[in-house]
C-alpha positions in Angstrom: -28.5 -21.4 0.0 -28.7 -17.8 -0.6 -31.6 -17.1 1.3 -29.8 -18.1 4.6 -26.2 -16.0 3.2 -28.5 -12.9 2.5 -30.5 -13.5 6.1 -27.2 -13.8 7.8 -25.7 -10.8 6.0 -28.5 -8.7 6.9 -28.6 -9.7 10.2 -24.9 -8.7 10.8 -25.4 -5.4 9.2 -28.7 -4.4 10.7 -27.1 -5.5 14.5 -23.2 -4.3 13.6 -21.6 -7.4 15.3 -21.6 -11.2 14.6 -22.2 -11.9 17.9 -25.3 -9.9 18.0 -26.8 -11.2 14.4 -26.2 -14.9 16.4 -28.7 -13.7 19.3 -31.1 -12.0 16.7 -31.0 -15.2 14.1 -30.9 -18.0 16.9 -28.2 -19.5 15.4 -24.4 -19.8 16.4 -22.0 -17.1 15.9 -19.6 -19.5 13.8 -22.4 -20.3 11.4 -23.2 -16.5 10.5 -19.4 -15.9 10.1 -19.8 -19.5 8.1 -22.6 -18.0 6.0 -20.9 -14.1 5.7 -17.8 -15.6 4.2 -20.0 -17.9 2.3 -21.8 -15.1 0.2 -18.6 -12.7 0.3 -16.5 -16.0 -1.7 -18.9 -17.2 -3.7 -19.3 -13.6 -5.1 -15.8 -12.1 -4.8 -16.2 -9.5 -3.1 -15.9 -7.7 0.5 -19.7 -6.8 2.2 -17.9 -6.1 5.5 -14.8 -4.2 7.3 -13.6 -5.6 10.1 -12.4 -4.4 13.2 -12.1 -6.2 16.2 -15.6 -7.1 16.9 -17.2 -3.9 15.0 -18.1 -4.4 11.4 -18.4 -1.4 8.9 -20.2 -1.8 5.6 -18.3 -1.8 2.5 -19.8 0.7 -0.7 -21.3 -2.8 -2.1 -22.4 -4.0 1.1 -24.5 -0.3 1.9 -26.1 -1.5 -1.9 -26.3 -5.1 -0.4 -28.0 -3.7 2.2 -30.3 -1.2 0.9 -31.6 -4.5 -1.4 -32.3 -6.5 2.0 -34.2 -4.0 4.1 -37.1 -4.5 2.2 -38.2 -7.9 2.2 -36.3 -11.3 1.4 -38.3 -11.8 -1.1 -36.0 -10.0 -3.4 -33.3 -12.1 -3.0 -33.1 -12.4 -6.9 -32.6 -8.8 -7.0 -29.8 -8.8 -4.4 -27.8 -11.8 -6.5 -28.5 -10.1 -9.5 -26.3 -7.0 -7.9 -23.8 -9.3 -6.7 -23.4 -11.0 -10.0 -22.9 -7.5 -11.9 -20.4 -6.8 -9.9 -18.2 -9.9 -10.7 -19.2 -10.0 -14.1 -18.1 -6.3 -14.5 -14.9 -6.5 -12.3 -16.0 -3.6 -10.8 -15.5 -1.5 -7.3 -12.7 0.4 -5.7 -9.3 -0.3 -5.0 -6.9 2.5 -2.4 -3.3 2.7 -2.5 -0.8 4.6 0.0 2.7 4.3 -1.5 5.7 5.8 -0.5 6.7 6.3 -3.8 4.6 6.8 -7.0 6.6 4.7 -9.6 5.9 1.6 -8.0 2.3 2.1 -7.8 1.6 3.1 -11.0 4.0 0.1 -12.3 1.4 -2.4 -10.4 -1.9 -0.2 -11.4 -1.1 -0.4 -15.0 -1.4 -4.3 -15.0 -4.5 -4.0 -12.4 -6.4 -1.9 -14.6 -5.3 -4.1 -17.8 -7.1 -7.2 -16.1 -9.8 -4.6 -14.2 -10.5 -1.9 -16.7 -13.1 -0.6 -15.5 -11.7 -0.8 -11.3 -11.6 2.6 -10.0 -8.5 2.9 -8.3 -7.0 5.8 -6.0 -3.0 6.9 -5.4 -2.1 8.6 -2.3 1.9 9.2 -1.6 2.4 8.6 2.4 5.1 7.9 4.4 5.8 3.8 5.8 4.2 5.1 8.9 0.7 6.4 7.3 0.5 3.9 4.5 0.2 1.5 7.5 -2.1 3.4 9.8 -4.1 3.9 6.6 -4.1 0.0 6.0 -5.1 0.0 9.8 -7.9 2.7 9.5 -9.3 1.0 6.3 -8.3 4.3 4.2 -6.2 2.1 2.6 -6.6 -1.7 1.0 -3.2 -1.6 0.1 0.1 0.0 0.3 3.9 -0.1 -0.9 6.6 1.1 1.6 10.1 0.6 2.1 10.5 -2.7 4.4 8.7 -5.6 5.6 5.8 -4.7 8.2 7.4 -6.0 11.5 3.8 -6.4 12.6 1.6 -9.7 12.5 -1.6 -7.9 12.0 -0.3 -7.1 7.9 1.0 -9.1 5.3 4.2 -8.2 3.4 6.1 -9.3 0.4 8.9 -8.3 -1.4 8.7 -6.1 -4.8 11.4 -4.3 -6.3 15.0 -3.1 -5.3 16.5 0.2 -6.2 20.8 1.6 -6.2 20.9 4.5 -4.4 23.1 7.4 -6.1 24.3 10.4 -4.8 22.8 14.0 -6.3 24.2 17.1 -5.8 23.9 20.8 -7.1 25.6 21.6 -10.3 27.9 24.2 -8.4 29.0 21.3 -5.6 32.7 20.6 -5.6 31.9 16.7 -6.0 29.6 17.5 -9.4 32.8 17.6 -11.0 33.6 13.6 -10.2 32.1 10.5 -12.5 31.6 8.5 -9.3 32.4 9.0 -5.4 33.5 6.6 -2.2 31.1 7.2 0.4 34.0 8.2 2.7 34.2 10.9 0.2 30.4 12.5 2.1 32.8 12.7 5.4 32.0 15.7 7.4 29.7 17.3 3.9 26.4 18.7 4.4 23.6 16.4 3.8 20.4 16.4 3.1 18.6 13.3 5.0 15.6 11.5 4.4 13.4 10.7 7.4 14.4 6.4 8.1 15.8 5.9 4.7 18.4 3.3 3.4 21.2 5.8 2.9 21.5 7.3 6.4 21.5 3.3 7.6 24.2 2.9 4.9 26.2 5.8 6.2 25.8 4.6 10.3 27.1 0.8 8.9 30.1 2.8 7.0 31.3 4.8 9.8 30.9 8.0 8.1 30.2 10.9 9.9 28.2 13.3 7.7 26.9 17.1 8.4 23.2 16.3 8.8 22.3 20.3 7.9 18.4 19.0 7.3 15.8 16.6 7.5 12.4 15.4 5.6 10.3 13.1 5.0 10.0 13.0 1.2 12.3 12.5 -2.0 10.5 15.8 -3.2 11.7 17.9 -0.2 15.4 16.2 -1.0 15.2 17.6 -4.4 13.9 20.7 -3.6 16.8 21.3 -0.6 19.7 20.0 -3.4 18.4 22.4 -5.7 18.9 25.1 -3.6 22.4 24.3 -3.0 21.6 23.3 0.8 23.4 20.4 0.7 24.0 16.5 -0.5 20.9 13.9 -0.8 20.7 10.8 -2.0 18.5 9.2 -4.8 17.4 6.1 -5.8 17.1 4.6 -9.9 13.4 5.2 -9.3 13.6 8.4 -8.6 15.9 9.5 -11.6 13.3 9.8 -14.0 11.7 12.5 -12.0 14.7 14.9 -12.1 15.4 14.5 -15.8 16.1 18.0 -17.3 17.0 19.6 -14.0 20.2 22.0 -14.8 21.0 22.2 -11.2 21.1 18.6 -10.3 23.7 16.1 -11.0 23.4 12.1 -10.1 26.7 10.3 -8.9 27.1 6.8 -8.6 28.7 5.5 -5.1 31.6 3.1 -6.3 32.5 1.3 -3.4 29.1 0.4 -1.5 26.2 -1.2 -2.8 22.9 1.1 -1.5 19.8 -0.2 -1.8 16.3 1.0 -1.4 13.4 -1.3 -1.5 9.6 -1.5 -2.3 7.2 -3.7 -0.6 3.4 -4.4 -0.7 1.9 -4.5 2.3 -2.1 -5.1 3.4 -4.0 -6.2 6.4 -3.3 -10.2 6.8 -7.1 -10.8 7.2 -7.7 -8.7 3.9 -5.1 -10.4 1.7 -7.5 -13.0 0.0 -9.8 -11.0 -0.6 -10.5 -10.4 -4.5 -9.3 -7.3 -5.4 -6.4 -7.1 -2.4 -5.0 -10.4 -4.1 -5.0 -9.3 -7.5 -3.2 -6.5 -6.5 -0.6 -8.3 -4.9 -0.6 -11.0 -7.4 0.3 -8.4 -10.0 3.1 -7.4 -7.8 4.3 -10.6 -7.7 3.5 -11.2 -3.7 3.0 -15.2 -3.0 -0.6 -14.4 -0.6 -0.4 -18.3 1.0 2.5 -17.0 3.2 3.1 -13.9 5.3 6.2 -12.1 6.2 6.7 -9.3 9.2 
């Protein structure tokens, strides 16, 4: 049994294509993919990257690999690495997020199951995380809604008010809470696609839009300064705590929301440490959304 996983395997990583370890082995192309999967399920873990009809080696699949070039004969040696690896829960794990609370939320009860998982945080916008996913920089991400795209799997995580902050010296810092008519014709700060400026086109407010970027950080930063309105979400709070310049207003009279969800490659979501991920972020893998 493993003999002809560990042949097939080989074959497809010596030749780069399942099409051309068919032709080199004799066999069909169904039965290599048959025997690939085989070896990657029984083990729990990922030997390949696929794209398209390419095929990259994973970090344990080079190992894998290195094992097999010599001669078949030590197959015990190459199970032996496979088995360490489940019995250790080990190997890599890369997240893009759009925000770091959520990631580290979800990492902190990955690495309680997986403690010794090395696992990697990179803050993105929607747009990267899923060109990362794409790219295989990333094995999973978090961004702000579904991935209108059949190629990833999606699935709701958390939602988040969105508040108002201003500068400490801004008329409306004086008020407990604010309509959003009350932003009509002020200076805002906008965030590049986010929730609020959606909530302010549905409203039929008409706002000063004096600047624009991409991250919560640069929204901070421009409020601070006094350049004008921004908006914040409850996630972001926590980063702003003991700011003297900033003040957080509630919105009284429309509900704002931001949301987080995981996202991955559909064909990667089963795989082990993808699904534990998601499992841990509550996502049900048996369906996909987008």
């Amino acid at each position: 049994m493993y003999q002809r996983w560990l042949a097939a395997f080989h074959a497809v990583a010596q030749t780069g294509s399942f099409t051309a370890a068919a032709k080199a082995l004799n066999i069909g192309q169904p039965t290599v993919s048959t025997h690939v999967a085989a070896l990657e399920a029984h083990f729990g873990v990922e030997l390949f990257h696929r794209r398209g009809r390419r095929v990259e080696l994973t970090a344990i699949g080079g190992e894998l690999l290195a094992i097999t070039s010599g001669l078949f004969g030590h197959e015990e040696e190459a199970i032996a690495l496979l088995r360490a690896v489940r019995a250790r829960g080990t190997g890599s794990l890369r997240i893009g997020s759009v925000r770091p609370l959520d990631a580290m939320e979800i990492c902190a009860l990955l690495l309680g199951e997986h403690p010794n998982l090395k696992v990697s945080v990179a803050l993105a916008s929607a747009s990267d995380v899923l060109k990362g996913l794409l790219e295989f920089a990333f094995d999973a991400g978090i961004i702000g809604q579904p991935a209108d795209d059949p190629r990833f799997f999606s699935s709701f995580y958390k939602r988040y008010r969105i508040n108002i902050i201003v500068h400490v010296d801004h008329p409306l810092a004086r008020r407990r809470s604010i309509r959003l008519n009350d932003l009509k014709g002020r200076r805002v700060v906008q965030r590049t696609g986010g929730a609020f400026n959606r909530a302010l086109i549905d409203a039929g407010v008409t706002i000063d839009p004096v600047l624009e970027t991409t991250s919560l950080e640069g929204v901070v930063a421009a409020v601070m300064q006094n350049i004008g309105i921004g908006a914040i979400s409850d996630s972001g709070i926590a980063g702003i705590v003991g700011h003297r310049k900033l003040k957080v207003i509630p919105v009284s009279d429309v509900d704002m929301y931001t949301e987080a969800h995981v996202v991955c490659l559909a064909e990667r979501r089963t795989r082990p440490l993808i699904a534990s991920f998601l499992s841990h972020a509550g996502a049900d893998t048996r369906r996909r959304q987008g």
